[in-house]
N, C-alpha and C positions, 0 to 999 in steps of 0.2 A: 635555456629553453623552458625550466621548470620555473621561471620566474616570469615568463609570458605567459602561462594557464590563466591566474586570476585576470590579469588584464582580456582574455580570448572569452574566458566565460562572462564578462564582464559587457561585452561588447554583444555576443551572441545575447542576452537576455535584452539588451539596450533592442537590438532588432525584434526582435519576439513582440516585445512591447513596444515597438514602433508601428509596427504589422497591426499589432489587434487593435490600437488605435485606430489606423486606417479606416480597418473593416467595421469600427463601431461606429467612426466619420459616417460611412458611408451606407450603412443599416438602417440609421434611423435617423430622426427629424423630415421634416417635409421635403416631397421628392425630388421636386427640382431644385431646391436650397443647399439641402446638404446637410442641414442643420436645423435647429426649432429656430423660427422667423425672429428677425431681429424686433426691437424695440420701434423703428420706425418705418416697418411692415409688419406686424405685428399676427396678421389670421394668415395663416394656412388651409385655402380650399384647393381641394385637387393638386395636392401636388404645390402650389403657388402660395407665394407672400405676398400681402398688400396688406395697406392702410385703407384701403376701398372699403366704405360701409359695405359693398353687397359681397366681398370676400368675409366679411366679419360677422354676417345675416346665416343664409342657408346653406347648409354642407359644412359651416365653418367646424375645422377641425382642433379641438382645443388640445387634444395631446401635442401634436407638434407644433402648435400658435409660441406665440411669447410668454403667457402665461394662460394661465387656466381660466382667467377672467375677461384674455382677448376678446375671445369670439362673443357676442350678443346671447341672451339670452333666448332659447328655443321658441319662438310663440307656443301660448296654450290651448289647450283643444277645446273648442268652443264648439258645440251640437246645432250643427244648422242643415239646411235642405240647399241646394243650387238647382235651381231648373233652368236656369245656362238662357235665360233672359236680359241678360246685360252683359255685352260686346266686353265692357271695361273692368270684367272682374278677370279676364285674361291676359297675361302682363307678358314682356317678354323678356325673360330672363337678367339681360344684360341692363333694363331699364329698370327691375326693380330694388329699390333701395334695404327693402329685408321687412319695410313696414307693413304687419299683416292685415293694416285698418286701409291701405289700396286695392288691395287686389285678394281672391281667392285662389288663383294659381298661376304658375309662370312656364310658359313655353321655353324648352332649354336648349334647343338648338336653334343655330344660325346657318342657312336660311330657315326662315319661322314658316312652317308647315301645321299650324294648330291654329285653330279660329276659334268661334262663337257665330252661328248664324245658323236662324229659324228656331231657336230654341235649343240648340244640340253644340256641345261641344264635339269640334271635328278634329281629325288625327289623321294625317295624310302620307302616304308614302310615294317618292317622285323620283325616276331612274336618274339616277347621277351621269351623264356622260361628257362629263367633264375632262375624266383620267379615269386608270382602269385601276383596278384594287388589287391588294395583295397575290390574291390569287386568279389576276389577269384577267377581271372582268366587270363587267360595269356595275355597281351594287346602287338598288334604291337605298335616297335617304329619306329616314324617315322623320321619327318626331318622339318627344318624351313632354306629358304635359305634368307638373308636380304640382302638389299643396303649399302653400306659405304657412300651414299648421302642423302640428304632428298631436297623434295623440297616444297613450299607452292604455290599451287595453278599451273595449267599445267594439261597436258595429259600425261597420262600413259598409253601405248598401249601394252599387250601381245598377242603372238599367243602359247596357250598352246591344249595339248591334259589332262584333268585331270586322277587322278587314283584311282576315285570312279569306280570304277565297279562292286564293291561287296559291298552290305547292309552293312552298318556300317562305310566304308572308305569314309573319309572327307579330300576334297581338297580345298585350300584356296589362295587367291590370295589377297591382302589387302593393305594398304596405315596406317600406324598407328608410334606415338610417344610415352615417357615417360609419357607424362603425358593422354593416354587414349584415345585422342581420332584417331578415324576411320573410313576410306570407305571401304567394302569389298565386294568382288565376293567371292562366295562361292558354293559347290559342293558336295551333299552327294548321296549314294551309292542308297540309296531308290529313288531318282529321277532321274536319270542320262540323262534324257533328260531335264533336266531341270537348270536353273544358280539361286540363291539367291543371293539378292545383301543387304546388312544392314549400317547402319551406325550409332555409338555411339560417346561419350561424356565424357571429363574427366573420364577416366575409369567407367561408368554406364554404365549398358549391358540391353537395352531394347530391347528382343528377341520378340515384338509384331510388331515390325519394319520392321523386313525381306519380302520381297517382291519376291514369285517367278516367274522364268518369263520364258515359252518354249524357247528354240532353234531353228535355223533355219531350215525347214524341219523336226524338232523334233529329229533331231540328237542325238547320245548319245555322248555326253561330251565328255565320257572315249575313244572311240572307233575314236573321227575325232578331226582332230584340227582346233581352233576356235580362232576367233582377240576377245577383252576383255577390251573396253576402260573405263578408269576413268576420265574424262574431268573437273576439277575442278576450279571453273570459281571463279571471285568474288559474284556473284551473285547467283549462284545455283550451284550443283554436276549432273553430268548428268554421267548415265550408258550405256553402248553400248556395244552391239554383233554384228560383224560381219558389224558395220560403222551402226548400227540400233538402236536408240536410247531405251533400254526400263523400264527407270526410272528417275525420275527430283524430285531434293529435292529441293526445294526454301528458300534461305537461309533470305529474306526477309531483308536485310541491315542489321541480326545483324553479329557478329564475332566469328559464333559457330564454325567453323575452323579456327583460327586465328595463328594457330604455323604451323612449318614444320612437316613432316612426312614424315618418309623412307618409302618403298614398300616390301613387303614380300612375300615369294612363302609359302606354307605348305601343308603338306600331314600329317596326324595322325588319329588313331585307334577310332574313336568313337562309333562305337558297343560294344568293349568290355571294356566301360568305364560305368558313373552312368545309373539307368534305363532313368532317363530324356534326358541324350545323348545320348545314344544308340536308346531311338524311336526316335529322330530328325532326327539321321545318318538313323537309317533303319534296324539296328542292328538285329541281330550279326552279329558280321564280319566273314565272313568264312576263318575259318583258319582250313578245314578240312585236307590242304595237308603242315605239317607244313614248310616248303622250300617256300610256297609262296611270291612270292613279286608280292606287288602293287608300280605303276611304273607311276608319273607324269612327262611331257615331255615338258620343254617350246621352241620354236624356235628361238624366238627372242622377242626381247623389246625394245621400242623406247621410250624416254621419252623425249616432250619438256616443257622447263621450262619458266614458265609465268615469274619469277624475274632473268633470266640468269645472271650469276657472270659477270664484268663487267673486262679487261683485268687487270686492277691494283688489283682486288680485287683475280683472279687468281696466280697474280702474288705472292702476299701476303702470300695469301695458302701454294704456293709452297715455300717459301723461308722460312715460320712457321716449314713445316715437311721435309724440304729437306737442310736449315741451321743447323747450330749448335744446337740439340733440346732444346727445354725449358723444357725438362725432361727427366730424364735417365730411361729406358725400364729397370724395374727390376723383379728376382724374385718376383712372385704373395706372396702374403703378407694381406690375410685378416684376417680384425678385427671383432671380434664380436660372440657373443653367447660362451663365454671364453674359446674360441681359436683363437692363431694369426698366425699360421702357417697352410698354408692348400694347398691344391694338388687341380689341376684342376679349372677351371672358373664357376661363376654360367651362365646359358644358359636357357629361356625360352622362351615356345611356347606363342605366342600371334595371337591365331587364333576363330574366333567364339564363343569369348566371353569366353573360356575355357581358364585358365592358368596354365602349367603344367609345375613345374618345373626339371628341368634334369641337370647333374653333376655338383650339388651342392656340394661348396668346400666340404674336407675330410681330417679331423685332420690329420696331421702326428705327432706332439707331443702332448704331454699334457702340453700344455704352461698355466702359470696363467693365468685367467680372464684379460680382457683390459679391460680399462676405464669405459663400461657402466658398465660394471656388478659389477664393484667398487662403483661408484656412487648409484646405484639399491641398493647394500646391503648396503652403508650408511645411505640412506636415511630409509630405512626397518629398520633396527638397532635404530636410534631417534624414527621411529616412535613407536617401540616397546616400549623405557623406556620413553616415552612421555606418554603413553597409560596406563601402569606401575605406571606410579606416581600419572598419573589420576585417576586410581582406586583408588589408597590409600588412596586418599582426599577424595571420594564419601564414602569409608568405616569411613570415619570418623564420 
């Protein structure tokens, strides 16, 4: 018996360290994968691997990509105005290739609920009653419209009208990257004379943060339009209504915004979502007349950039997405959760701390398993007859 110990400890450490492998499988790299993207999917956005220029463009996530060079480089922040006079600076997500000399922003959900028309970028909310929601009920879908720029540190001015006007409808106006963190104006249907403004941290959502703050003349949001600055200094984030300062976060020397971050508009259902969102929003949402639409309205936006791209570094831009490309636009192509072939773009809300994903790719074959899930079951597989032989020696 005393000559089965070493071989018994032997085997118990073989499983230990078959286990935390597992667990370290199955931790980290990109989340449908299982693993950092292969070599011939290379960007990791949302979760997903592809060779797709527009998985490689926005969102691309370069910690779990294939290397750190996968993903494209960020556009740079160029200080311009948009007074939302041309239909064609509004792209729709899955149509834009990442090039930020097409388009000013991309509508990121499918069905596209965001325009251009009369001058006003529009943001629409439209009761889904297609199938009922998690918690058994029909939720408006809304809309998220993003930047193709990001910038670090500047003023961000909008003049919007929002389209909370009914308990439960949540409007959103916000400054946010891949990796989580964010400045946000915020607008739910329960206060509508009122702006929230929060701001979070590598993706950490501390909802004790939010600070509400009246309107001028106690206006209602939904009903008049109102300027929205984000002034994001080195030194502090400062909030403004209408050129009125009413919030200063002091960022005290350290580097808690240290990356760039695009700008987002959002309109989505938070009454008929958890009980916890729905009392925040104000909830229910009234969807007594089902044809209702709720209707955010922006006028314009000006954004100047504290680090403006420098003529060479323009130049550069332009000659990356407007020469010969350094990658061919192909059929969308994701890996992971064993399927490699799939229809449509993943697209999600990033608004108020809620993440809600929407047209999440969708099998069109039954292709074998990729990589991860090969790897997943090899490693399952040892550790099974690892486990197996262990026993054997303990029954001994």
């Amino acid at each position: 018996m005393s000559q089965l110990l070493p071989a018994k400890a032997i085997i118990a450490v073989l499983i230990v360290l078959t286990l935390s492998f597992i667990a370290r499988i199955h931790a980290t790299g990109c989340e449908h994968f299982g693993s950092k993207c292969p070599k011939d999917g290379p960007c990791c956005n949302q979760g997903w691997c592809s060779a797709d220029i527009k998985f490689c463009a926005m969102n691309c996530d370069p910690v779990n990509s294939f290397s750190a060079d996968s993903c494209l480089p960020t556009p740079g922040c160029v200080s311009f105005r948009d007074n939302f006079d041309n239909a064609a600076t509004l792209m729709p997500q899955g149509n834009f290739s990442g090039n930020p000399f097409l388009a000013n922003w991309t509508s990121d959900f499918e069905p596209n609920n965001a325009y251009i028309k009369d001058g006003k970028l529009v943001l629409e909310i439209l009761q889904d009653r297609t199938k009922l929601n998690e918690y058994g009920k029909y939720q408006g879908f809304g809309t998220t419209v993003s930047s193709v720029r990001s910038l670090h540190k500047g003023n961000i001015t909008a003049r919007l009208r929002t389209a909370s006007s009914s308990p439960g409808v949540v409007s959103s106006w916000i400054t946010r990257n891949v990796q989580g963190d964010e400045l946000d104006f915020e607008w739910v249907g329960r206060s509508p004379r009122q702006v929230q403004t929060n701001w979070y941290q590598n993706g950490v959502f501390d909802w004790s943060r939010g600070v509400f703050s009246d309107l001028p003349e106690l206006d209602d949001a939904s009903a008049s339009f109102h300027e929205y600055t984000i002034g994001w200094e080195a030194d502090q984030v400062r909030w403004f209504v209408d050129g009125r300062c009413v919030r200063v976060l002091e960022l005290n020397g350290t580097n808690v915004f240290g990356r760039s971050q695009q700008w987002h508009f959002s309109v989505w259902d938070g009454g008929s979502g958890s009980p916890s969102t729905a009392a925040w929003a104000g909830g229910p949402t009234n969807w007594t007349s089902p044809d209702r639409v709720y209707r955010m309205e922006v006028d314009w936006v000006e954004v100047q950039c504290a680090q403006e791209m420098t003529e060479e570094q323009r130049k550069a831009e332009w000659d990356r997405w407007n020469s010969k490309p350094n990658r061919t636009l192909v059929t969308t192509t994701v890996m992971g959760g064993g399927v490699t072939t799939t229809q449509g773009t993943p697209t999600t809300t990033m608004s108020g701390g809620v993440t809600t994903t929407h047209g999440t790719p969708t099998p069109t074959s039954n292709v074998s398993a990729g990589p991860s899930k090969k790897v997943g079951g090899e490693v399952w597989i040892l550790s099974v007859v690892v486990m197996a032989v262990g026993l054997a020696f303990f029954e001994l």
